[in-house]
N, CA, C and O atoms as a GROMACS GRO file, in nm:
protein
  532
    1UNK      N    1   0.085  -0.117   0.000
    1UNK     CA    2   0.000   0.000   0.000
    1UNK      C    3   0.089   0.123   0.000
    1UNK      O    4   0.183   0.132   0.079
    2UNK      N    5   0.058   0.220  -0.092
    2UNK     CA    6   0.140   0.326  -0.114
    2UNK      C    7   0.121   0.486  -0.014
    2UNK      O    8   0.202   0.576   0.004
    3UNK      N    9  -0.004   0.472   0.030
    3UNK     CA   10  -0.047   0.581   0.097
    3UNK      C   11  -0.151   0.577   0.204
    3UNK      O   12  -0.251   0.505   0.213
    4UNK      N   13  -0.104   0.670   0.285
    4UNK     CA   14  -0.212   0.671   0.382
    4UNK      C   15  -0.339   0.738   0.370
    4UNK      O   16  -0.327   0.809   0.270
    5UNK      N   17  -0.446   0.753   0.415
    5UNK     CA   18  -0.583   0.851   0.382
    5UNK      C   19  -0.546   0.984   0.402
    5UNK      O   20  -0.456   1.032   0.472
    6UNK      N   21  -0.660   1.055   0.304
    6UNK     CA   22  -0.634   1.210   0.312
    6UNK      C   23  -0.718   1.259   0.424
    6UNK      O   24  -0.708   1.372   0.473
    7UNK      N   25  -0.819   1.146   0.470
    7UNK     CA   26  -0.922   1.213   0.597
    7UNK      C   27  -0.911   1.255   0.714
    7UNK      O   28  -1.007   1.297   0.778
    8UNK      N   29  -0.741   1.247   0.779
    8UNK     CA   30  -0.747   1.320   0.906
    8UNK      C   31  -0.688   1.440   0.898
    8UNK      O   32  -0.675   1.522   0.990
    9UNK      N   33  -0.640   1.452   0.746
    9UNK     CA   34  -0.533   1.609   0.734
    9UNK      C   35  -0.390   1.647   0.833
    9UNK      O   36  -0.332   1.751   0.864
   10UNK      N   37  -0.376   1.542   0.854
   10UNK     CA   38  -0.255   1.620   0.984
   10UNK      C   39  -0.286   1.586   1.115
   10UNK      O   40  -0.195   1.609   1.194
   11UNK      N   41  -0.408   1.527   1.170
   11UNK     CA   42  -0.431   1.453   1.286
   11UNK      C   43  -0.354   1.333   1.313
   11UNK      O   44  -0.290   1.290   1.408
   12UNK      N   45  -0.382   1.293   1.195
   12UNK     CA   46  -0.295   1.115   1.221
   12UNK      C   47  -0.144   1.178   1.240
   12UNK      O   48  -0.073   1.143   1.146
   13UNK      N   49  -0.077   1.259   1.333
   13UNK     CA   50   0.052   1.269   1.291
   13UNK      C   51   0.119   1.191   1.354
   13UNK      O   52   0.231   1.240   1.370
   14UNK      N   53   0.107   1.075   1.410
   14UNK     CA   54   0.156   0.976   1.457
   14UNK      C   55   0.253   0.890   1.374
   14UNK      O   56   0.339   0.808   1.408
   15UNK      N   57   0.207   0.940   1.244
   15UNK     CA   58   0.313   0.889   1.071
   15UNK      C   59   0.311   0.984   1.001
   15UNK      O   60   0.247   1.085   1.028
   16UNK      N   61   0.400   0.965   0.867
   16UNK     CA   62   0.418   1.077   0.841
   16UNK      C   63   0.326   1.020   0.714
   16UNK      O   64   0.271   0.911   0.704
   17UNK      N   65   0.329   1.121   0.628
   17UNK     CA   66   0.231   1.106   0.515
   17UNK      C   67   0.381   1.024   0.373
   17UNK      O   68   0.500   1.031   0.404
   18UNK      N   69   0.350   0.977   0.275
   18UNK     CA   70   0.400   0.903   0.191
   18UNK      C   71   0.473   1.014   0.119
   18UNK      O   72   0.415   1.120   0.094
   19UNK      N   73   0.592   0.994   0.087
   19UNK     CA   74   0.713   1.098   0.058
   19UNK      C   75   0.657   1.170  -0.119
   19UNK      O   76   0.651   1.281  -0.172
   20UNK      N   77   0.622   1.006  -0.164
   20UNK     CA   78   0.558   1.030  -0.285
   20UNK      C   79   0.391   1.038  -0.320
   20UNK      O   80   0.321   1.009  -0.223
   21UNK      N   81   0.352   1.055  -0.384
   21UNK     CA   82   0.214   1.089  -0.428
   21UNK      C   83   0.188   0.964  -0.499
   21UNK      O   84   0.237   0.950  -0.611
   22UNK      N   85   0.097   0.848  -0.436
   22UNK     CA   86   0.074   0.786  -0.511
   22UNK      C   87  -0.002   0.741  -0.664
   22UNK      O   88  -0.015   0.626  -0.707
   23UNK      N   89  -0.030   0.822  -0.704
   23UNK     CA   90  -0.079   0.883  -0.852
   23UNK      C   91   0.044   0.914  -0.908
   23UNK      O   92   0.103   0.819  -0.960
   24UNK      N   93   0.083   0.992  -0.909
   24UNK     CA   94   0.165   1.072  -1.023
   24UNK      C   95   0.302   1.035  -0.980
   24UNK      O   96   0.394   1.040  -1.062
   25UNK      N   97   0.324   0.992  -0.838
   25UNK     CA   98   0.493   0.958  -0.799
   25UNK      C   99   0.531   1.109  -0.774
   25UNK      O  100   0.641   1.113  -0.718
   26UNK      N  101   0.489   1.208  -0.792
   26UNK     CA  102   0.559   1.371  -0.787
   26UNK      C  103   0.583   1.336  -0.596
   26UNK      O  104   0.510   1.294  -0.506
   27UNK      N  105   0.740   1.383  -0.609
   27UNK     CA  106   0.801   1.390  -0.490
   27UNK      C  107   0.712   1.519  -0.401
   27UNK      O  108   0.694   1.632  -0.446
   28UNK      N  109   0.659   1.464  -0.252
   28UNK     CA  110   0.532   1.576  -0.188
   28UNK      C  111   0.682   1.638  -0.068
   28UNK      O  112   0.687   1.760  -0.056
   29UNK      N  113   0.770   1.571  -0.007
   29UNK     CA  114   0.828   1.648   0.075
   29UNK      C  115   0.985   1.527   0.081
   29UNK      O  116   1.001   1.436   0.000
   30UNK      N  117   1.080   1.559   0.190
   30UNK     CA  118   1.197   1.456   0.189
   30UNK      C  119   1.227   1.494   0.311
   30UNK      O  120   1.194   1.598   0.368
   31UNK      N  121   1.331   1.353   0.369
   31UNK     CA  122   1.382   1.329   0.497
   31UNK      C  123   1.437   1.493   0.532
   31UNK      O  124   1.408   1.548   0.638
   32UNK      N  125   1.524   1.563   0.418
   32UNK     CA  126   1.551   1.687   0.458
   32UNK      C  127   1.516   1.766   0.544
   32UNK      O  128   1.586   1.854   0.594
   33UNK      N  129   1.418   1.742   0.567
   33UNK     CA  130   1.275   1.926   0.567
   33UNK      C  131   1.243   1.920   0.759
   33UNK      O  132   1.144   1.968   0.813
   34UNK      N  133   1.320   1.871   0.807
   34UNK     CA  134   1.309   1.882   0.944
   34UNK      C  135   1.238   1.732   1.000
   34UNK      O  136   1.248   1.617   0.958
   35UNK      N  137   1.148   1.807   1.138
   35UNK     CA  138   1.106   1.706   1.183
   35UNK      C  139   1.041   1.590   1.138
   35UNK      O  140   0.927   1.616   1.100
   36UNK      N  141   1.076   1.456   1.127
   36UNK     CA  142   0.987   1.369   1.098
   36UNK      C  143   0.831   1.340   1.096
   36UNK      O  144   0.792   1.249   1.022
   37UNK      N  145   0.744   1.408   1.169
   37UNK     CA  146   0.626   1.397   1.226
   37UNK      C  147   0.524   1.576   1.199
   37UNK      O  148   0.416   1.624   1.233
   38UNK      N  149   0.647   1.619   1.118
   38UNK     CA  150   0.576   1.750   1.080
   38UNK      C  151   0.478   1.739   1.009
   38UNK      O  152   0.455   1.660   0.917
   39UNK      N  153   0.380   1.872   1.080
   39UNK     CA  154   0.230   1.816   0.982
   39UNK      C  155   0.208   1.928   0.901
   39UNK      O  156   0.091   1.955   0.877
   40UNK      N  157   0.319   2.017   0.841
   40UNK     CA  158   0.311   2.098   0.680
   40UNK      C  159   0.321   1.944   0.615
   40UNK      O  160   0.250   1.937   0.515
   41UNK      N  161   0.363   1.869   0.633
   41UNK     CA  162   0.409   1.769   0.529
   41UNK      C  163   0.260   1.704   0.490
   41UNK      O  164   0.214   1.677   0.379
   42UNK      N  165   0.200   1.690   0.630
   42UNK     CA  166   0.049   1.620   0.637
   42UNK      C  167  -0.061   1.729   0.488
   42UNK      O  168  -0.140   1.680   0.407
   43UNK      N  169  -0.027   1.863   0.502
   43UNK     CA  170  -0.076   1.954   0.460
   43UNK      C  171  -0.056   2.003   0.314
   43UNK      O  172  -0.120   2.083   0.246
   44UNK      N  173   0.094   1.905   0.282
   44UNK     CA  174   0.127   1.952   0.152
   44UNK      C  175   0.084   1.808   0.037
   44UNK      O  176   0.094   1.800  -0.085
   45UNK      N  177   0.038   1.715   0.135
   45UNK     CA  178   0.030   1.559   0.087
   45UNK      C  179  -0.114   1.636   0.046
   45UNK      O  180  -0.125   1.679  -0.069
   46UNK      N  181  -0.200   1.648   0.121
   46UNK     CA  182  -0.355   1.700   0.137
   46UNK      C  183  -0.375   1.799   0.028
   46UNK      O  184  -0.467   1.790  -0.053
   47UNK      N  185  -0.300   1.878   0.029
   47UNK     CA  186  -0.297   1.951  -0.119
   47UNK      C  187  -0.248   1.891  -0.198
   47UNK      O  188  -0.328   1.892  -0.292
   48UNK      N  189  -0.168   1.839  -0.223
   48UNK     CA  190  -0.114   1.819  -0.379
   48UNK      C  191  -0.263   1.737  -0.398
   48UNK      O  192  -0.339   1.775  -0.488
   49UNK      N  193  -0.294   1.646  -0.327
   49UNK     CA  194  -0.394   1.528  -0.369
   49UNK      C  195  -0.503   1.613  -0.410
   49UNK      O  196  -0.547   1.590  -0.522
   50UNK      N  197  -0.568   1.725  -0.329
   50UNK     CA  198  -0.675   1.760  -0.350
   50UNK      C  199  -0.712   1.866  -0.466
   50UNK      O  200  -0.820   1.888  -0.523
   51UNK      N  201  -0.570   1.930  -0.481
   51UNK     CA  202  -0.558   1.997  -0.617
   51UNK      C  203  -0.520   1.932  -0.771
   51UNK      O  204  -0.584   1.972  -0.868
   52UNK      N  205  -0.436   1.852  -0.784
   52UNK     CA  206  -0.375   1.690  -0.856
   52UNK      C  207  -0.464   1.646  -0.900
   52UNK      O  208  -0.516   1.676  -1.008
   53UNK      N  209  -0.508   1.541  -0.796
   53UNK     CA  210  -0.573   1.431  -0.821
   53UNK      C  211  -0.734   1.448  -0.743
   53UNK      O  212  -0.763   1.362  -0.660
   54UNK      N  213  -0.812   1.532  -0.763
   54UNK     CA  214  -0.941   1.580  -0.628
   54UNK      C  215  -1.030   1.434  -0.652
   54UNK      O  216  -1.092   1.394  -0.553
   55UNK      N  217  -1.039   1.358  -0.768
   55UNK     CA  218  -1.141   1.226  -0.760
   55UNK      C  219  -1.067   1.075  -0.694
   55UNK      O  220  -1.112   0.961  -0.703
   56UNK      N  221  -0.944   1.121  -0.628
   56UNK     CA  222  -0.887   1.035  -0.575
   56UNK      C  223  -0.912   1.085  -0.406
   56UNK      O  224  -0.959   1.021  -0.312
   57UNK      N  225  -0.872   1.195  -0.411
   57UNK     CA  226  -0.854   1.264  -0.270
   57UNK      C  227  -1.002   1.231  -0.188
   57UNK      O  228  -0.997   1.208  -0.067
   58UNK      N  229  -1.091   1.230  -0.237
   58UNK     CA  230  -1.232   1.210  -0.241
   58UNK      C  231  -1.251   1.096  -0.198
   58UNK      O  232  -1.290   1.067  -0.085
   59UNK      N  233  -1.214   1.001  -0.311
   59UNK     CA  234  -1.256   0.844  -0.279
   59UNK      C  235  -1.153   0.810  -0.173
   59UNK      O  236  -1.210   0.749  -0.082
   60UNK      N  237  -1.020   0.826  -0.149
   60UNK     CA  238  -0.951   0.807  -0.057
   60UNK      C  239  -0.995   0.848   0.115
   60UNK      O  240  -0.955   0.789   0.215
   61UNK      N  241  -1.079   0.954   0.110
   61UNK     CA  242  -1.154   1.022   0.242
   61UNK      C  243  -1.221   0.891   0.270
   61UNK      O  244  -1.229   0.818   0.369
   62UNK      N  245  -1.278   0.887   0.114
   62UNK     CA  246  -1.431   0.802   0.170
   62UNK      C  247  -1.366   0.641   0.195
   62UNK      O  248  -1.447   0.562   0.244
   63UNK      N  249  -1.283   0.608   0.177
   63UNK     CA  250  -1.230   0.443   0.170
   63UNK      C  251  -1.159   0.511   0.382
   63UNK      O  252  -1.206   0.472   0.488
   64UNK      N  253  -1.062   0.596   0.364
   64UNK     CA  254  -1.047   0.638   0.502
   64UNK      C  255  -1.167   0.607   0.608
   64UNK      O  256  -1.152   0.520   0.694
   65UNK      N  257  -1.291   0.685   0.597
   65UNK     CA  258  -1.414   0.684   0.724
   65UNK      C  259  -1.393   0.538   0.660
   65UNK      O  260  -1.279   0.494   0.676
   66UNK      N  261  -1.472   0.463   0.597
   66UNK     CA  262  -1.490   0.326   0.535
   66UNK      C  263  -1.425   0.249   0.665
   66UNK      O  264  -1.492   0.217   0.764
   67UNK      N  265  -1.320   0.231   0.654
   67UNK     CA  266  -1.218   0.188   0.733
   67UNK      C  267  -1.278   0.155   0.920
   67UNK      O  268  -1.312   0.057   0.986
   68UNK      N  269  -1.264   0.288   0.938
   68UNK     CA  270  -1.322   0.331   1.086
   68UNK      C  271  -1.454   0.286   1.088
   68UNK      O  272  -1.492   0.201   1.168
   69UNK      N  273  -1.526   0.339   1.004
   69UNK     CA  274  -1.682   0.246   0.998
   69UNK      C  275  -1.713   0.119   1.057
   69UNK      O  276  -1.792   0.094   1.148
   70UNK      N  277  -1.600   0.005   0.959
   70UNK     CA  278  -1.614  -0.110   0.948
   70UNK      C  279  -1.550  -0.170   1.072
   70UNK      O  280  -1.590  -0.281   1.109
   71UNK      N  281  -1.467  -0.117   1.132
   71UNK     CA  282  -1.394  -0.174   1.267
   71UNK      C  283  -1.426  -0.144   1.386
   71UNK      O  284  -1.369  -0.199   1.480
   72UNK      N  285  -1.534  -0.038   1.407
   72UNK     CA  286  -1.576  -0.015   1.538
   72UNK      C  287  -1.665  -0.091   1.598
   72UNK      O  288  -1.669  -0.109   1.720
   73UNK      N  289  -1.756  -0.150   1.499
   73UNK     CA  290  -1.815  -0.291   1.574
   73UNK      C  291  -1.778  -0.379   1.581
   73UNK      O  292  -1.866  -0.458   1.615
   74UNK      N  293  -1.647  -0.442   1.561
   74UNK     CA  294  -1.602  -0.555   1.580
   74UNK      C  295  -1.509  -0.484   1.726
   74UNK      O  296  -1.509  -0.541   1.835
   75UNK      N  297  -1.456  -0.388   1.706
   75UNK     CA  298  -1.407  -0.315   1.876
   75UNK      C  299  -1.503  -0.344   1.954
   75UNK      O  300  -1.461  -0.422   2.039
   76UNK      N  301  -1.641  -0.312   1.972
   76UNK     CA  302  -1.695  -0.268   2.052
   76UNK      C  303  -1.744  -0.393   2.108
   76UNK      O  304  -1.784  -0.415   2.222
   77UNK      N  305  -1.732  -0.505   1.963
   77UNK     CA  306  -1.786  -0.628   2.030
   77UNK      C  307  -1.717  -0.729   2.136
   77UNK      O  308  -1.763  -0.818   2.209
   78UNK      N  309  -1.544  -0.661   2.108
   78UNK     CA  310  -1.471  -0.742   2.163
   78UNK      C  311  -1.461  -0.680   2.314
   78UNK      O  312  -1.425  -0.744   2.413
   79UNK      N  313  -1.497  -0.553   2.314
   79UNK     CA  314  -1.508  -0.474   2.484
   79UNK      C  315  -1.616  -0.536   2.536
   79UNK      O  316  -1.608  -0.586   2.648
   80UNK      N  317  -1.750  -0.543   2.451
   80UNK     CA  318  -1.840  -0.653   2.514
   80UNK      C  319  -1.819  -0.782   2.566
   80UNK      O  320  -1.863  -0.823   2.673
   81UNK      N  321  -1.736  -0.859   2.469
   81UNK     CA  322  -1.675  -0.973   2.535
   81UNK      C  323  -1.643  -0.990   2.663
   81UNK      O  324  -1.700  -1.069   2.738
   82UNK      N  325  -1.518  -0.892   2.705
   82UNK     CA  326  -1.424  -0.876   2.799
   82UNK      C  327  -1.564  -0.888   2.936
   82UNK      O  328  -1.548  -0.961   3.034
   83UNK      N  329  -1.687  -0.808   2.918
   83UNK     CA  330  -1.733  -0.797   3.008
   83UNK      C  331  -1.880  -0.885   3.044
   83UNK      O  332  -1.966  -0.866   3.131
   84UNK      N  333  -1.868  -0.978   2.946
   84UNK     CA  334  -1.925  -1.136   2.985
   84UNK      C  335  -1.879  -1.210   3.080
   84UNK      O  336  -1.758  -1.235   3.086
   85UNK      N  337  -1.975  -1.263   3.177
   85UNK     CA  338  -1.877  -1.343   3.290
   85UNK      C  339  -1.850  -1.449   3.254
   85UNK      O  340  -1.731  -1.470   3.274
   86UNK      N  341  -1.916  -1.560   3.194
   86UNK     CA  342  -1.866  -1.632   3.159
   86UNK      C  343  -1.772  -1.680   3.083
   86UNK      O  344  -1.796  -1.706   2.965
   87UNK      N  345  -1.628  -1.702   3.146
   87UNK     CA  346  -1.487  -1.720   3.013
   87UNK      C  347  -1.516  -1.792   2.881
   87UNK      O  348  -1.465  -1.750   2.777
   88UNK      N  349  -1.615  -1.924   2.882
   88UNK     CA  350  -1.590  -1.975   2.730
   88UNK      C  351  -1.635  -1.878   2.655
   88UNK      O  352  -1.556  -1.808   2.591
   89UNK      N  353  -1.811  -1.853   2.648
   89UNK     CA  354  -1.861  -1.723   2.609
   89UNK      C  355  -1.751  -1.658   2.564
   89UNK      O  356  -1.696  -1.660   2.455
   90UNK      N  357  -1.719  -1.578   2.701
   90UNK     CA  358  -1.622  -1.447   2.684
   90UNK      C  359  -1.498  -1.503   2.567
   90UNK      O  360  -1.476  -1.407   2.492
   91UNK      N  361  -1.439  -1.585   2.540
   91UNK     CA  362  -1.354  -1.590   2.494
   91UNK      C  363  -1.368  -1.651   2.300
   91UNK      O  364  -1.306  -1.628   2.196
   92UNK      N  365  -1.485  -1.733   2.341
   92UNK     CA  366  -1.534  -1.678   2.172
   92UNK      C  367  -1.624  -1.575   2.120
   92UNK      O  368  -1.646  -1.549   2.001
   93UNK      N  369  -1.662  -1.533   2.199
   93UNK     CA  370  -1.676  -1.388   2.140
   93UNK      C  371  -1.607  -1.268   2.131
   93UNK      O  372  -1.645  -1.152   2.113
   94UNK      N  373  -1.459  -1.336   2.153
   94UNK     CA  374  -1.321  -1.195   2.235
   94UNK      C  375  -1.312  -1.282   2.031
   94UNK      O  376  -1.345  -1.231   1.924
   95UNK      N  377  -1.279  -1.362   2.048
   95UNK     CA  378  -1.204  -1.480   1.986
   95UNK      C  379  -1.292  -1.416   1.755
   95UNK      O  380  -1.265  -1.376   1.642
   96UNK      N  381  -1.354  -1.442   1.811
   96UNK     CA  382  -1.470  -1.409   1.668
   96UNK      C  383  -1.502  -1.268   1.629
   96UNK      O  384  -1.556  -1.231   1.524
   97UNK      N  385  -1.442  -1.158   1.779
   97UNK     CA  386  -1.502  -1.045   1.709
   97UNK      C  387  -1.303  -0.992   1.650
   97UNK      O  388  -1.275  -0.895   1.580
   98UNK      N  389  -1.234  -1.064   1.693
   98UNK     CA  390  -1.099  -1.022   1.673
   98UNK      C  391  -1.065  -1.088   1.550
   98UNK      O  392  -0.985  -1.007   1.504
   99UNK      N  393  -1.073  -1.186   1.464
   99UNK     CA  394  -1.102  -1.254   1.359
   99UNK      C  395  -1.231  -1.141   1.221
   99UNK      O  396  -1.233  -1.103   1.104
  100UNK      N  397  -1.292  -1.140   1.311
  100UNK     CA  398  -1.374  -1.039   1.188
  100UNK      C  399  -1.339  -0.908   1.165
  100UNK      O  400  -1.346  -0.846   1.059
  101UNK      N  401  -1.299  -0.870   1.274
  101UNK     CA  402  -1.203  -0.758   1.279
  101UNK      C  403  -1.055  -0.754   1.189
  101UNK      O  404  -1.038  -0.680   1.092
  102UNK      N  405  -0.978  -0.827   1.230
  102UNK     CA  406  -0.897  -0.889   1.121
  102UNK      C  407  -0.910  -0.871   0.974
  102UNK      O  408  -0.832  -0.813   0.898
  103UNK      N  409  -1.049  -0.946   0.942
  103UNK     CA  410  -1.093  -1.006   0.848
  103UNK      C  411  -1.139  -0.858   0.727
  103UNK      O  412  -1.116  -0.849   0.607
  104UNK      N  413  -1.200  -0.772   0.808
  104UNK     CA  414  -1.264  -0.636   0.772
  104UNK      C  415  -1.121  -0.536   0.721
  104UNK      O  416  -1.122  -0.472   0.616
  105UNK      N  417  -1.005  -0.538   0.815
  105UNK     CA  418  -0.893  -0.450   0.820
  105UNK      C  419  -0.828  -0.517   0.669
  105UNK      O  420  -0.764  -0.451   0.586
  106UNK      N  421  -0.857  -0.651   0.658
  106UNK     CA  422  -0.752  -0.706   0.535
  106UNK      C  423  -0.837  -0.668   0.404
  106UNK      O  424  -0.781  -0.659   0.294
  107UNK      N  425  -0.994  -0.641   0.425
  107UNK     CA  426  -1.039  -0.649   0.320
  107UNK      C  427  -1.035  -0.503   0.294
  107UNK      O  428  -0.987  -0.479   0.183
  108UNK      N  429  -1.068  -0.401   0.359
  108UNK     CA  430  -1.064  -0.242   0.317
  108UNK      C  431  -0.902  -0.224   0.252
  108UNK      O  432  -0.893  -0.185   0.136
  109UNK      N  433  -0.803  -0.246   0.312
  109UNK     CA  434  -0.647  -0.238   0.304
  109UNK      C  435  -0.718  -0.284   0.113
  109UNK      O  436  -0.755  -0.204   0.027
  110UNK      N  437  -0.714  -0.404   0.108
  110UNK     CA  438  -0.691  -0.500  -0.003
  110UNK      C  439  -0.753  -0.423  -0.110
  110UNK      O  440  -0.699  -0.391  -0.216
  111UNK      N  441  -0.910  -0.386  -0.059
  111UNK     CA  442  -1.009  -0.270  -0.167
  111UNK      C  443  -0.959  -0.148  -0.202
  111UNK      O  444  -0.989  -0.098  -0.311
  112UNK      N  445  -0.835  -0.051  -0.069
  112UNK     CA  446  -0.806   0.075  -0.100
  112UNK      C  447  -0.622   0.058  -0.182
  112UNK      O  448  -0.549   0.146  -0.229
  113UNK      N  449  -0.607  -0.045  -0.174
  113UNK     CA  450  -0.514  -0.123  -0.290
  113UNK      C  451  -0.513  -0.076  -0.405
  113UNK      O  452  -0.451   0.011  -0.466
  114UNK      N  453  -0.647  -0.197  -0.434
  114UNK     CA  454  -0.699  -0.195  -0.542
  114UNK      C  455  -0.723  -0.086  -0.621
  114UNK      O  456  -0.685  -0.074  -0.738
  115UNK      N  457  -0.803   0.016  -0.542
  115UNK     CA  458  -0.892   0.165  -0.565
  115UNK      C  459  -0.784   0.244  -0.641
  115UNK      O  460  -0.786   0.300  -0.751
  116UNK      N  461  -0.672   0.226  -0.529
  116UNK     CA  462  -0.547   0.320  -0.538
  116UNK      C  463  -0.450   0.277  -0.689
  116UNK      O  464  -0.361   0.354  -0.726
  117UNK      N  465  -0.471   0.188  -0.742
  117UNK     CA  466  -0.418   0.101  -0.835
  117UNK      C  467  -0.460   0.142  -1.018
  117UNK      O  468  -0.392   0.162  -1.118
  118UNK      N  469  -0.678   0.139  -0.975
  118UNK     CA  470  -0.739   0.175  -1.078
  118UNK      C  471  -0.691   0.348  -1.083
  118UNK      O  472  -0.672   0.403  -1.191
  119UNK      N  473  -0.676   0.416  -0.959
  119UNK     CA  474  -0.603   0.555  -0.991
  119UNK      C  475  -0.517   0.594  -1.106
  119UNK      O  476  -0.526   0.664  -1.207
  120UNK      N  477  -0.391   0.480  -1.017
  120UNK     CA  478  -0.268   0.525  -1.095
  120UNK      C  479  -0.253   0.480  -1.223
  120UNK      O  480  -0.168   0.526  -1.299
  121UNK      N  481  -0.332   0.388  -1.254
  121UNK     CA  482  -0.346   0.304  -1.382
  121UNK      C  483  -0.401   0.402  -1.454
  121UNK      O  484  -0.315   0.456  -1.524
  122UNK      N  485  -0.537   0.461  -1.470
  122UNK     CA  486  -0.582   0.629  -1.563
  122UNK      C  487  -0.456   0.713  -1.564
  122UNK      O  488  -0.398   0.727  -1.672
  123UNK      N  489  -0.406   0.771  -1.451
  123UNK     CA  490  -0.306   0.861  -1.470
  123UNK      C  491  -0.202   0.790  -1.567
  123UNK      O  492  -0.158   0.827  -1.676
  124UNK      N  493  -0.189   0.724  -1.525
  124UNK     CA  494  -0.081   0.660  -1.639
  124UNK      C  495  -0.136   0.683  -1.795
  124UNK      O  496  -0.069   0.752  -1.873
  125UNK      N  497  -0.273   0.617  -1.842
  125UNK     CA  498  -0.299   0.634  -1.952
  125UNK      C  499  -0.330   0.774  -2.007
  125UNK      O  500  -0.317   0.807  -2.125
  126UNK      N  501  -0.390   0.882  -1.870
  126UNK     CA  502  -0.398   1.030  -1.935
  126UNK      C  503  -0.261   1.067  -1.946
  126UNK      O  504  -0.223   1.118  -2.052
  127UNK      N  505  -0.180   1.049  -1.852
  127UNK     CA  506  -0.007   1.146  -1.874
  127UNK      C  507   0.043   1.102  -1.876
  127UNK      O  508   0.145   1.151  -1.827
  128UNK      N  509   0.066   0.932  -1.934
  128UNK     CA  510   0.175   0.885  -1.962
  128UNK      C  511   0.302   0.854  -1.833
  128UNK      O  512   0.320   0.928  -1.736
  129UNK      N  513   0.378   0.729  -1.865
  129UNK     CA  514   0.461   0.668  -1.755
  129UNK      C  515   0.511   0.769  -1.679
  129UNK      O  516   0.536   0.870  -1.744
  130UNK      N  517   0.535   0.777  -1.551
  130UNK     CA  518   0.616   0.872  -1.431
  130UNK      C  519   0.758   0.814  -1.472
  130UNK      O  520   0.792   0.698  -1.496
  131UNK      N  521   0.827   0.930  -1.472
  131UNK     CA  522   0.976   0.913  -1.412
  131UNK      C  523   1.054   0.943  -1.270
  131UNK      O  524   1.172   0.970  -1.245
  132UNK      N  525   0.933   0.926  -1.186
  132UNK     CA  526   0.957   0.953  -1.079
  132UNK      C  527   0.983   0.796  -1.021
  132UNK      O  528   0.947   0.694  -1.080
  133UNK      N  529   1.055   0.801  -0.890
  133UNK     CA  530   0.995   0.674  -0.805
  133UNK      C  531   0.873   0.626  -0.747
  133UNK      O  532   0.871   0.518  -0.687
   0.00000   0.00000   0.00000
């Protein structure tokens, strides 16, 4: 996977945003530019995408919430678990909501892959191969 979502803008700064633009490969910032965790970088990823590429930046938001959507009930089921008294119970339902959970995280990843793929594949055919990395 080449990139992270455009939907927290600089919240997620816990990582940094992808050096390159996964569309076009155009270099967005480099190890140079100071702190690792700087969020102009979060801000310049967010622009290039949203000025660039805006029907990616878009679907990328929406595959982003997507994401969070799909995993909070399998969270919430597994906090339910925890607070079943009974251990077998408790532990296949710790056991099944952590598996679908799993199961949900591999399939959005696998879909915003994909998504990210049919992107760069158009760009390619409107502007022709990158000589970028």
């Amino acid at each position: 996977m080449s990139g992270a979502g455009v939907g927290a803008g600089g919240a997620r700064s816990r990582s940094p945003p992808p050096k390159n633009c996964p569309i076009c490969r155009e270099r967005i910032w480099s190890t140079d530019e100071g702190a690792y965790f700087d969020p102009p970088r979060w801000q310049r990823y967010n622009h290039h995408l949203k000025s660039t590429h805006p029907e990616f930046a878009r679907w990328d938001k929406r595959m982003f919430v997507a994401y969070y959507i799909a995993v909070v009930p399998f969270a919430s089921l597994s906090v339910i678990a925890t607070q079943i008294a009974e251990s077998n119970l408790r532990n296949l339902f710790f056991g099944l909501s952590f598996i679908s959970a799993l199961a949900v995280v591999i399939l959005v990843r696998s879909l915003r892959r994909m998504g990210t793929r049919k992107f760069l594949e158009r760009w390619h055919a409107q502007h022709g191969a990158t000589t970028n990395p």
